[in-house]
C-alpha positions as CSV (number, residue, x, y, z in Angstrom):
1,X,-4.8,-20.9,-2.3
2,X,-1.8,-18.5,-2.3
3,X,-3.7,-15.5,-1.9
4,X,-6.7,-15.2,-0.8
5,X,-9.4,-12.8,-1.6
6,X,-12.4,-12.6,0.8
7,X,-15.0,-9.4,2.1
8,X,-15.3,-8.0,5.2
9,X,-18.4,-5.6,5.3
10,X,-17.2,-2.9,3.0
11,X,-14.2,-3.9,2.9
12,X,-11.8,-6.2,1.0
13,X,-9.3,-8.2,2.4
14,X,-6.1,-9.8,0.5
15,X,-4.3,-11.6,2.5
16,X,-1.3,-13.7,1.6
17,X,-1.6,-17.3,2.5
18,X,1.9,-19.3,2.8
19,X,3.1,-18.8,6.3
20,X,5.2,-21.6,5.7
21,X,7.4,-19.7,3.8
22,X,6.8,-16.5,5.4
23,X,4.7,-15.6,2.5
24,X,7.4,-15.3,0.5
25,X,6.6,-13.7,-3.4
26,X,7.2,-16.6,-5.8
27,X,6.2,-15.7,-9.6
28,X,3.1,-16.9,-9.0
29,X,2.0,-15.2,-6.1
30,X,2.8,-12.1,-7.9
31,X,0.8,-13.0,-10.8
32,X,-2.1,-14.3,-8.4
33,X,-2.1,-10.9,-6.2
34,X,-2.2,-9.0,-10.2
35,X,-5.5,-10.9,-10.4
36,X,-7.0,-10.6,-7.0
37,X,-6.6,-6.6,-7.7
38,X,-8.2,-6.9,-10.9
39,X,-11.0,-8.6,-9.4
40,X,-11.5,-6.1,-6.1
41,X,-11.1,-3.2,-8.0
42,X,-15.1,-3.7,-9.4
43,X,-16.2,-5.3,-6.1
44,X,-18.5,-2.6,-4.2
45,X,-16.4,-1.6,-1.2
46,X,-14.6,1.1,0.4
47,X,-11.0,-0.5,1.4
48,X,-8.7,-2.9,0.9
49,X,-6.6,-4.4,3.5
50,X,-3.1,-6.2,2.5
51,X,-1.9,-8.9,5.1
52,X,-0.1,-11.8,5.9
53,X,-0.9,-15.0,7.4
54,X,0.4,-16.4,10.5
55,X,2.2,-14.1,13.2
56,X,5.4,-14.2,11.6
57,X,5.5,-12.2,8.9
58,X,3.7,-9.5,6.5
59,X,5.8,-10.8,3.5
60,X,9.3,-11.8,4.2
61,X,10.2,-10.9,0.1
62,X,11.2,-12.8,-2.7
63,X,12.1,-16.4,-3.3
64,X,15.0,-16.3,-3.2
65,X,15.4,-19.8,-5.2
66,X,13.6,-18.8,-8.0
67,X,15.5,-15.1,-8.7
68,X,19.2,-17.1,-9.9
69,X,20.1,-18.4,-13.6
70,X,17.6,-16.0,-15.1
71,X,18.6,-14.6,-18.4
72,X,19.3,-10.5,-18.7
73,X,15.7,-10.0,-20.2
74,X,14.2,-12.7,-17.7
75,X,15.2,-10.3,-14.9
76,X,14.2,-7.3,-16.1
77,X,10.4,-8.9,-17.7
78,X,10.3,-10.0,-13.2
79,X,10.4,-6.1,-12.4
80,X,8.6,-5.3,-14.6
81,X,6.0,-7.3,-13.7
82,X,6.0,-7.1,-9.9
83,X,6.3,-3.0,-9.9
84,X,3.2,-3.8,-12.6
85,X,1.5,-5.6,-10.1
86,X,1.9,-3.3,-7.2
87,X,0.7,0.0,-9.2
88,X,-2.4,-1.9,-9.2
89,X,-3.1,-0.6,-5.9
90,X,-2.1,2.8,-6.7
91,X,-5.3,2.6,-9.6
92,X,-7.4,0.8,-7.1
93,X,-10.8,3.1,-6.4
94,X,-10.7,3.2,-3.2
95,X,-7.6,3.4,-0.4
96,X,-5.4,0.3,0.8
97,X,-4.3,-0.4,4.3
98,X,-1.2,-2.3,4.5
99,X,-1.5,-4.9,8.2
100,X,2.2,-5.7,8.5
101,X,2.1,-8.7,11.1
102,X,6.0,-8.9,11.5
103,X,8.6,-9.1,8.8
104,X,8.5,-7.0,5.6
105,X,11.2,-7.8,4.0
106,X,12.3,-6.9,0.4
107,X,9.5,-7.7,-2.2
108,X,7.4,-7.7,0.8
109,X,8.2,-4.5,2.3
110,X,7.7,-3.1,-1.4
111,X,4.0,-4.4,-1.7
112,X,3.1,-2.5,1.9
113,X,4.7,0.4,0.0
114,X,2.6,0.0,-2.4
115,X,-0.5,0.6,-0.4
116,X,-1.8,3.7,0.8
117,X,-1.1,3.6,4.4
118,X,0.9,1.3,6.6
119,X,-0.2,-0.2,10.2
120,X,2.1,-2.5,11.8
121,X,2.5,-4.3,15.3
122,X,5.3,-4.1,17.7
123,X,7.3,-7.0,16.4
124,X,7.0,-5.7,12.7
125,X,10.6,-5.6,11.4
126,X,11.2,-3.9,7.8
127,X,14.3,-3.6,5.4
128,X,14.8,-3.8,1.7
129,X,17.8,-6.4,2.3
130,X,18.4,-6.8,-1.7
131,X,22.2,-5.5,-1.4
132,X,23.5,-8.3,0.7
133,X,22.5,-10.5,-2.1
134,X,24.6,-8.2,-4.6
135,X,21.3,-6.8,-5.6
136,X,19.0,-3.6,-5.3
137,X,15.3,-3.3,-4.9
138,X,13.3,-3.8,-8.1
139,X,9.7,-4.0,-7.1
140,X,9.7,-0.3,-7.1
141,X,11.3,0.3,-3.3
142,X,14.3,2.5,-4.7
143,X,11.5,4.5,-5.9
144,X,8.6,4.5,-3.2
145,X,11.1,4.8,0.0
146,X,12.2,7.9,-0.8
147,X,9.3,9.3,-1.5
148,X,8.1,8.7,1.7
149,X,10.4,8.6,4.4
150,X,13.2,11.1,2.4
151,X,16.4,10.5,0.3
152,X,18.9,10.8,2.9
153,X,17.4,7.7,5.0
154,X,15.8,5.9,2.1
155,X,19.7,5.9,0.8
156,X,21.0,4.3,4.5
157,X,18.0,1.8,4.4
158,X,18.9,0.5,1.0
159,X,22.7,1.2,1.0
160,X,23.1,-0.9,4.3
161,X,20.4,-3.0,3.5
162,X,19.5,-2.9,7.6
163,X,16.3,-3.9,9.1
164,X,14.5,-1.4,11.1
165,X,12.3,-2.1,13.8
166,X,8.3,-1.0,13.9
167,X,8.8,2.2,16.8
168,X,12.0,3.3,14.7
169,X,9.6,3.0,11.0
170,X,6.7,4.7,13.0
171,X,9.2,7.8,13.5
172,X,10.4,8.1,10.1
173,X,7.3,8.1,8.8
174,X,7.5,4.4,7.3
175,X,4.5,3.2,9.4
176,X,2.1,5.6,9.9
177,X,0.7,3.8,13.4
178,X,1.6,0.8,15.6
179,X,-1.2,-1.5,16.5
180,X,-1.8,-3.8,19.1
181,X,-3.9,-7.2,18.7
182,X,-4.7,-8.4,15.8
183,X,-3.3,-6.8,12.8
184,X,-6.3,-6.9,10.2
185,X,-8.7,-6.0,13.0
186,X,-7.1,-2.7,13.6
187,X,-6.3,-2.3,10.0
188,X,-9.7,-2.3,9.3
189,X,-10.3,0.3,12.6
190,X,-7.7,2.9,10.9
191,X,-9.5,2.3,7.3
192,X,-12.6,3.0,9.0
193,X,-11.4,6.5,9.6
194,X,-11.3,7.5,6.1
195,X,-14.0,5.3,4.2
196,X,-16.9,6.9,5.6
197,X,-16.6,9.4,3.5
198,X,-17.3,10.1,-0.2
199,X,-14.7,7.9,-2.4
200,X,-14.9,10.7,-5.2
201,X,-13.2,13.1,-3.1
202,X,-10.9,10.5,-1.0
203,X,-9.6,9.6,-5.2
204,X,-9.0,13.6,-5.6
205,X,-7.2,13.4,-2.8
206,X,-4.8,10.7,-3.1
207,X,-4.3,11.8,-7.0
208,X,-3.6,15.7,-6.1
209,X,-0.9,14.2,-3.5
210,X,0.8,12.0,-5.1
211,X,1.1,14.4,-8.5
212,X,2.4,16.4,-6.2
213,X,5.8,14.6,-5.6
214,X,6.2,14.6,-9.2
215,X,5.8,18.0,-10.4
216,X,7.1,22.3,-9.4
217,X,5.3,23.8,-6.5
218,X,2.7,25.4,-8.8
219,X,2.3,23.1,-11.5
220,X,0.7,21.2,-8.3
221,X,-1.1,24.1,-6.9
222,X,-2.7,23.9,-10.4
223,X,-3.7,20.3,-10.0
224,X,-4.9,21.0,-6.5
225,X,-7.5,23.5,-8.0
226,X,-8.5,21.4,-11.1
227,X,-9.2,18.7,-8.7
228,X,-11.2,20.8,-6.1
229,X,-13.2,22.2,-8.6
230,X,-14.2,18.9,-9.6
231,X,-14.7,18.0,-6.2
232,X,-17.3,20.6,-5.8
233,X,-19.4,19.7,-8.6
234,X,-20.4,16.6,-6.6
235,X,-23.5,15.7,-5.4
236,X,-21.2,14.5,-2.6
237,X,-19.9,18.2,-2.0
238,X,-23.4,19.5,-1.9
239,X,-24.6,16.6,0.4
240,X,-21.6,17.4,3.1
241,X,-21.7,21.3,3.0
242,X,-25.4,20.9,3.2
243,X,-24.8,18.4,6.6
244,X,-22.1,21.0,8.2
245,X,-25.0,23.4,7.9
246,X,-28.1,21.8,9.0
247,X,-25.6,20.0,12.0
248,X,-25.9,16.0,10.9
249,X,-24.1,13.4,9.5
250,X,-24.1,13.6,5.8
251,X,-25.1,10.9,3.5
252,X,-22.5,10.1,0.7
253,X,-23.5,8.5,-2.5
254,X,-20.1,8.6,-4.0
255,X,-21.9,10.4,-6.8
């Protein structure tokens, strides 16, 4: 299999399985990860961990073979379908942890995007490279990027189409740690530092974020306070405040 789907306590793993090809994103593979997202997002867990196999790369993008003598609507029915794909995650009900495990490259680099958060080791190397072929990124990178790590280097990275190593993606904010060991294992470690707690709220979280890039300053501040309110009429909410107060480790029912 191409993509592998598998549990790990309560947590998911999906973990892409052609390390001969550097786990390269043929068609296929994109349509096999659309289904292996279907199917975690009603498993019972609270993560999801992205990876690659072998210690070569995360994803080293698309192949390349199959992108050339593709009709105009061909093309644009691929994005499509791949930024389709990856917004999976973003609906997911729970977080994802993207374990780069060295290059991210292109379509590759887009899927980590994808995810909520971003680990890699310290011979991770990332780039959207698509402009050396005469192309740009269309698996939603010229999209995500600047989002995260601002316009003014999301424009050099994709312009230049240069790779940048995992200390230099840590910095900008591409990576949010660097890991040592195995990649997965610490993954999981980081995910385990948000997935104690009650999903309900970890969901109005990641939603009053993300709005957030998309809308004025108070149009957000609204959203922020729709979303808290909702928070608080969880049994979750009561369970925590009542923890804080009686000094124990509160009990989440994601209710």
């Amino acid at each position: 299999m191409t993509v592998e789907l598998s549990k790990i306590g309560d947590d998911a793993l999906l973990r892409l399985n052609r390390p001969d090809a550097l786990n390269a994103l043929s068609f296929a593979i994109i349509r096999d990860i659309a289904e292996a997202l279907d199917e975690v997002a009603s498993w019972k867990v609270r993560s999801l961990v992205v990876t690659g196999a072998g210690a070569k790369a995360f994803c080293a993008g698309a192949d390349i073979k199959e992108l050339g003598g593709r009709s105009m609507i061909d093309c644009k029915r691929g994005a499509e379908m791949g930024q389709a794909t990856f917004a999976k995650l973003d609906r997911l009900p729970f977080a994802s942890v993207a374990a780069i495990n060295g290059f991210a490259f292109g379509g590759g680099l887009e899927l980590a995007l994808a995810c909520t958060f971003r680990v890699a080791t310290p011979n991770a190397k990332l780039g959207l490279p698509e402009i050396k072929l005469g192309l740009i990124p269309g698996y939603g990178g010229t999209q995500r990027l600047p989002r995260m790590i601002g316009e003014a280097r999301a424009m050099e990275m994709i312009m230049t189409g240069r790779t940048v190593g995992a200390e230099e993606a840590q910095r900008i904010g591409l990576v949010h740690r660097l890991v040592e060991g195995d990649a997965v294992d610490a993954a999981l470690a980081f995910a385990h530092e948000f997935s104690g707690y009650g999903l309900l709220a970890q969901n109005f979280a990641r939603e009053a974020v993300s709005r957030a890039l998309d809308v004025p300053l108070l149009e957000g501040l609204k959203i922020e306070a729709d979303l808290s309110t909702l928070a608080f009429r969880t049994t979750d909410a009561v369970e925590g405040m009542a923890a804080f107060a009686e000094k124990r480790k509160a009990n989440f029912k994601d209710e």
